[in-house]
BAGU-316880 format. One line per field, with one value per residue: residue number from 0; x negated, y, z of N, C-alpha, C, O, CB in turn; residue in one letter. Coordinates in nm, 2 decimals. Glycine has a CB too. Layout:
BEGIN
k <- [NUM, ...]
n.x <- [X, ...]
n.y <- [Y, ...]
n.z <- [Z, ...]
ca.x <- [X, ...]
ca.y <- [Y, ...]
ca.z <- [Z, ...]
c.x <- [X, ...]
c.y <- [Y, ...]
c.z <- [Z, ...]
o.x <- [X, ...]
o.y <- [Y, ...]
o.z <- [Z, ...]
cb.x <- [X, ...]
cb.y <- [Y, ...]
cb.z <- [Z, ...]
r <- [A, ...]
END
This chain:
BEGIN
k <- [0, 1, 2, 3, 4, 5, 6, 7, 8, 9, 10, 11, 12, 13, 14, 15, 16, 17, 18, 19, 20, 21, 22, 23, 24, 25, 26, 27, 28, 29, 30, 31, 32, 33, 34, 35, 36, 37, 38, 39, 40, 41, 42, 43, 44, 45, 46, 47, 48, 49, 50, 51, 52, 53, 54, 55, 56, 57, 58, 59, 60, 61, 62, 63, 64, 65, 66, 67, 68, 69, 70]
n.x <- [-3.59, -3.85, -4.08, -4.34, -4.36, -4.37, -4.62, -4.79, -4.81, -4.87, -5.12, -5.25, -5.18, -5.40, -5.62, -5.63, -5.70, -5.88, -6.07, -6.02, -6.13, -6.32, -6.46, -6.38, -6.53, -6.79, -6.82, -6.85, -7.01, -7.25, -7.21, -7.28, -7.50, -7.65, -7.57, -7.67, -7.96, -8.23, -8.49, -8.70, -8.95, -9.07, -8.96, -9.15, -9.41, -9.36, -9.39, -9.68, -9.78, -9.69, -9.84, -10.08, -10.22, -10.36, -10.16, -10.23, -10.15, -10.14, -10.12, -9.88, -9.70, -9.75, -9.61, -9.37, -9.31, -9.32, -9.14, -8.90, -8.93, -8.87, -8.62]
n.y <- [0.06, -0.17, -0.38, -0.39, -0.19, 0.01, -0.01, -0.02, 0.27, 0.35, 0.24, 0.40, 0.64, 0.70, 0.59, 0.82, 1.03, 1.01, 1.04, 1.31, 1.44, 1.36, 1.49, 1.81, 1.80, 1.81, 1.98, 2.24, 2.20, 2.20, 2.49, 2.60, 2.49, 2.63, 2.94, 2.96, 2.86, 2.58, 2.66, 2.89, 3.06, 3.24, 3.24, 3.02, 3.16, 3.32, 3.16, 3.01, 3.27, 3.29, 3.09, 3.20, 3.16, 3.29, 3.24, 3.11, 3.09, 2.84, 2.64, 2.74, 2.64, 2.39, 2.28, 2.36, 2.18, 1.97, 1.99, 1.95, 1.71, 1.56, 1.56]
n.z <- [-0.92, -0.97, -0.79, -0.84, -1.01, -0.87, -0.73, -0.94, -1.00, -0.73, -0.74, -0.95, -0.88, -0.68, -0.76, -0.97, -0.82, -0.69, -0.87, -0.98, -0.69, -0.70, -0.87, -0.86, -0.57, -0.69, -0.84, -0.66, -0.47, -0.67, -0.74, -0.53, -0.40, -0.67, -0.56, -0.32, -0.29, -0.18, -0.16, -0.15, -0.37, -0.22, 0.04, 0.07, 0.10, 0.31, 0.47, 0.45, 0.54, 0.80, 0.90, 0.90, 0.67, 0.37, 0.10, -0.19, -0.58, -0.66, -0.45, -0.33, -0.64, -0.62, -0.36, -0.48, -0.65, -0.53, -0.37, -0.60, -0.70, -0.46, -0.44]
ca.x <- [-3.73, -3.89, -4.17, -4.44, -4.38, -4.42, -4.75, -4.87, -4.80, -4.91, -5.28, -5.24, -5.26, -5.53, -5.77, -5.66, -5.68, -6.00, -6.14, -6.02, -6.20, -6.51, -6.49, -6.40, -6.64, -6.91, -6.85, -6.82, -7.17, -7.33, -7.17, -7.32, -7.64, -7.67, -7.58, -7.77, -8.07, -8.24, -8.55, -8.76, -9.11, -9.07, -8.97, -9.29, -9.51, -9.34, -9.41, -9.80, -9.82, -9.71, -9.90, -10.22, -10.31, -10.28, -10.13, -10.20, -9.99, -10.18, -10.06, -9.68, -9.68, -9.78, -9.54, -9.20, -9.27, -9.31, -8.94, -8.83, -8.96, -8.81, -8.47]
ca.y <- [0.04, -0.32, -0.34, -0.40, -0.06, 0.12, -0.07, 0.05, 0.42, 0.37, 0.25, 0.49, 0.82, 0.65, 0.62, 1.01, 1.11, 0.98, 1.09, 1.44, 1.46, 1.37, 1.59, 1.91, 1.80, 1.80, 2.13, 2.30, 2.14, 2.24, 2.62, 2.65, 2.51, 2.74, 3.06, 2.92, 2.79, 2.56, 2.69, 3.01, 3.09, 3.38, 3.21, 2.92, 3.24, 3.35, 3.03, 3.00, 3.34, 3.24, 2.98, 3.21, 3.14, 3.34, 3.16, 3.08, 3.08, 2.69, 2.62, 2.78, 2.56, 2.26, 2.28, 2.38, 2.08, 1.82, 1.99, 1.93, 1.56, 1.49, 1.55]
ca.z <- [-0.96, -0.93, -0.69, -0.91, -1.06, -0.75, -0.67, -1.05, -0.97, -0.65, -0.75, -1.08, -0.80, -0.58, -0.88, -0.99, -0.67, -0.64, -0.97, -0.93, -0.58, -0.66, -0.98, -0.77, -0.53, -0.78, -0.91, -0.51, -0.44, -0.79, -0.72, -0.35, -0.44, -0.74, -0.47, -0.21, -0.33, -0.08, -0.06, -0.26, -0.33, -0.14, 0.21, 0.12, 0.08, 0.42, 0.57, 0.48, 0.60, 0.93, 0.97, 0.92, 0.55, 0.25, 0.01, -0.34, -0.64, -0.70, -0.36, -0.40, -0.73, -0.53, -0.27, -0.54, -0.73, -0.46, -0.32, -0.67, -0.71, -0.33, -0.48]
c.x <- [-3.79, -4.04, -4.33, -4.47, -4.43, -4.54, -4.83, -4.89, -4.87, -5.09, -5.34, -5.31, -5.35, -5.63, -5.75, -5.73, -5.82, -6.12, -6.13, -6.11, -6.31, -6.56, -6.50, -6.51, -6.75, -6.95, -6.89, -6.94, -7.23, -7.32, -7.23, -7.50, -7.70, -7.69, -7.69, -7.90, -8.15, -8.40, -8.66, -8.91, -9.13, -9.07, -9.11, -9.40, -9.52, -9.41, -9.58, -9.87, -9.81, -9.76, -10.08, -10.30, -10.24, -10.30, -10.15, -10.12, -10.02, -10.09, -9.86, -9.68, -9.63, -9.65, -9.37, -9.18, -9.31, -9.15, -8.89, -8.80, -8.85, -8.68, -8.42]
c.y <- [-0.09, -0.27, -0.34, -0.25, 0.06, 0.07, -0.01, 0.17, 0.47, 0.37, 0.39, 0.64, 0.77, 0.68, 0.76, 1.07, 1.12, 1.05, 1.27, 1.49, 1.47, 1.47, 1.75, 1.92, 1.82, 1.94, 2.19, 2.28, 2.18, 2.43, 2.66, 2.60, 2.62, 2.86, 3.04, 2.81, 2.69, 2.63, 2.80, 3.00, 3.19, 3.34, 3.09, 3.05, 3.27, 3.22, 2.99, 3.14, 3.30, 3.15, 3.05, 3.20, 3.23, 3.24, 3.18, 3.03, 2.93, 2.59, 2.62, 2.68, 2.41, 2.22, 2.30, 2.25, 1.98, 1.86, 1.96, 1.76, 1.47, 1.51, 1.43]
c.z <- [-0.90, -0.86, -0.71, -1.02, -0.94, -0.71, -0.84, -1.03, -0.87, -0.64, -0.86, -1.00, -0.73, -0.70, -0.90, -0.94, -0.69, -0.74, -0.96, -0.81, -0.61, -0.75, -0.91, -0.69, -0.57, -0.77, -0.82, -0.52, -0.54, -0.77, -0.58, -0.39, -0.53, -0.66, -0.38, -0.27, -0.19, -0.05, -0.18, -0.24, -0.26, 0.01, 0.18, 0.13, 0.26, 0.52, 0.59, 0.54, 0.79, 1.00, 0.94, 0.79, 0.45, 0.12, -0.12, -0.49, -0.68, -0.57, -0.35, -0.50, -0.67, -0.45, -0.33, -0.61, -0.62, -0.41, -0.41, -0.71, -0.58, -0.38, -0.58]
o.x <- [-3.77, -4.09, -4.41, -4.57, -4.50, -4.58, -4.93, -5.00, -4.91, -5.16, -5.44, -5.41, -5.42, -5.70, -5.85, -5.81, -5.87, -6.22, -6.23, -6.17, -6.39, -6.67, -6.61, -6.59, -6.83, -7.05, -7.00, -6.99, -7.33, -7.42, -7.21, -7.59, -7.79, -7.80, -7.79, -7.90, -8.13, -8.43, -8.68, -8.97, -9.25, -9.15, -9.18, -9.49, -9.62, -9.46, -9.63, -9.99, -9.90, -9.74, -10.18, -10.42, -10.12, -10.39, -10.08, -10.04, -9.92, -10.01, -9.77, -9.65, -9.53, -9.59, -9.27, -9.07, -9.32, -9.06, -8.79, -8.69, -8.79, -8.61, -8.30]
o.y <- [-0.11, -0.16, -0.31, -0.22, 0.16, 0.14, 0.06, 0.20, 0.59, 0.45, 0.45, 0.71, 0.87, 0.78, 0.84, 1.15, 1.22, 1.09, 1.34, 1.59, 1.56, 1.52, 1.81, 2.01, 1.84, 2.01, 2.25, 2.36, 2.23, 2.49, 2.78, 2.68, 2.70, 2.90, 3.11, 2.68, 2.75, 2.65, 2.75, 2.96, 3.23, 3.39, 3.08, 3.01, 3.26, 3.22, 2.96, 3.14, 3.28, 3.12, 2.98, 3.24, 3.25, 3.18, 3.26, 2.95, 2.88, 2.50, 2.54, 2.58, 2.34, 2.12, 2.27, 2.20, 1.87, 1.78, 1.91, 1.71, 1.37, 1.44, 1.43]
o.z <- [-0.78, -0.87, -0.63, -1.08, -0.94, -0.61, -0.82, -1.06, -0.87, -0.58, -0.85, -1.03, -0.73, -0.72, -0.86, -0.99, -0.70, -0.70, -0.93, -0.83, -0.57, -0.73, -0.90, -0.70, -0.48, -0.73, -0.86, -0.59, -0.48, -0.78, -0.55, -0.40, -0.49, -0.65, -0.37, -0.27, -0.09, 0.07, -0.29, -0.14, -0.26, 0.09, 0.28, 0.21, 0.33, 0.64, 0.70, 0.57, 0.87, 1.12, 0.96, 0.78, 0.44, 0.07, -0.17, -0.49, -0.73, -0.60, -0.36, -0.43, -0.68, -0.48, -0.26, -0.63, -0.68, -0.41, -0.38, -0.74, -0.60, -0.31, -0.62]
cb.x <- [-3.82, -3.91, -4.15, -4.40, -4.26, -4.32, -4.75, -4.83, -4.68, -4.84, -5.33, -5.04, -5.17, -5.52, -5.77, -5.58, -5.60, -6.02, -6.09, -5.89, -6.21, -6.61, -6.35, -6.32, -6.66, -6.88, -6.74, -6.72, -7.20, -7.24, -7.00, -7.20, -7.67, -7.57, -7.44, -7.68, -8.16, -8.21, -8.62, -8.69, -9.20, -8.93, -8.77, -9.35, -9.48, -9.19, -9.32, -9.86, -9.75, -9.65, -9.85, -10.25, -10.33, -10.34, -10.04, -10.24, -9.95, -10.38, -10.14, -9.64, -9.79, -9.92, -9.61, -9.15, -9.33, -9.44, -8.84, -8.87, -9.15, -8.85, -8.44]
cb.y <- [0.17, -0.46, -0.43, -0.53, -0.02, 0.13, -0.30, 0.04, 0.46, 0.30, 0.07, 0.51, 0.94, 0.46, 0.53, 1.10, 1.03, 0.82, 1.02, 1.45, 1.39, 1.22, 1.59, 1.90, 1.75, 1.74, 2.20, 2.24, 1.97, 2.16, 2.63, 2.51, 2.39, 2.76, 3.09, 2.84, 2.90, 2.42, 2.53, 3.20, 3.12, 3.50, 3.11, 2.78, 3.37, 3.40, 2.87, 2.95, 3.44, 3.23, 2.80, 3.09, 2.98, 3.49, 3.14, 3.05, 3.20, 2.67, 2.72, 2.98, 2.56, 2.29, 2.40, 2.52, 2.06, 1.76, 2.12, 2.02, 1.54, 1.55, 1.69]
cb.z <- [-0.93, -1.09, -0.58, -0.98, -1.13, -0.61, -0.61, -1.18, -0.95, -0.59, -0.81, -1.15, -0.68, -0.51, -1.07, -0.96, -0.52, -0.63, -1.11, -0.90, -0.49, -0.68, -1.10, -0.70, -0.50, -0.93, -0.96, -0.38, -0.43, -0.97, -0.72, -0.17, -0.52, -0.84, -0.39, -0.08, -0.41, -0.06, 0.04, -0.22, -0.44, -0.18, 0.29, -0.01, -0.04, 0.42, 0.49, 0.38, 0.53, 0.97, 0.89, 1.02, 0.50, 0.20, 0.03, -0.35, -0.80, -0.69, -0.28, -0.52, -0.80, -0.42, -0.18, -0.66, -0.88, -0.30, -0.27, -0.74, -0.68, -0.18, -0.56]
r <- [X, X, X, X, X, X, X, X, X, X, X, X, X, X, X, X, X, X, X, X, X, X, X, X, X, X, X, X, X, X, X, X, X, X, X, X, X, X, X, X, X, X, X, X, X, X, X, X, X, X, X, X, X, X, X, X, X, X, X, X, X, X, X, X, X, X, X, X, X, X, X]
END
C-alpha cells in the first residue's frame, strides 16, 4: 500500500471519528437535559419561598424566561 493511501484513510477516520463524537455527544447532552431539566417552576417557587416572599405566577414567568433567554 503506497504511503499516500495510508495518510487518506488515516485523515478519512479522524474526520468520522470526529463527526460521530460529536453526533453521540449531542444526543447524550439533549437526553440528560430532557431527564434532568435544569431548573422547574416548582424549585423557583421553593426559592422565593425561602427567601421570605410569596411568589407570583407574574414573577415565576419572569424569572423562566430570563433562564430561557440566558441559554
Amino acid at each position: 500500500m503506497p504511503w499516500w493511501a495510508g495518510l487518506i484513510i488515516g485523515i478519512g477516520a479522524l474526520i468520522l471519528g470526529g463527526v460521530l463524537g460529536f453526533i453521540i455527544t449531542k444526543k447524550i447532552v439533549q437526553k440528560q437535559l430532557r431527564d434532568n431539566p435544569p431548573i422547574t417552576e416548582k424549585q423557583i417557587r421553593a426559592m422565593y419561598m425561602q427567601m421570605g416572599r410569596k411568589p407570583s405566577e407574574a414573577d415565576i414567568k419572569k424569572v423562566m424566561n430570563s433562564m430561557k433567554k440566558a441559554k
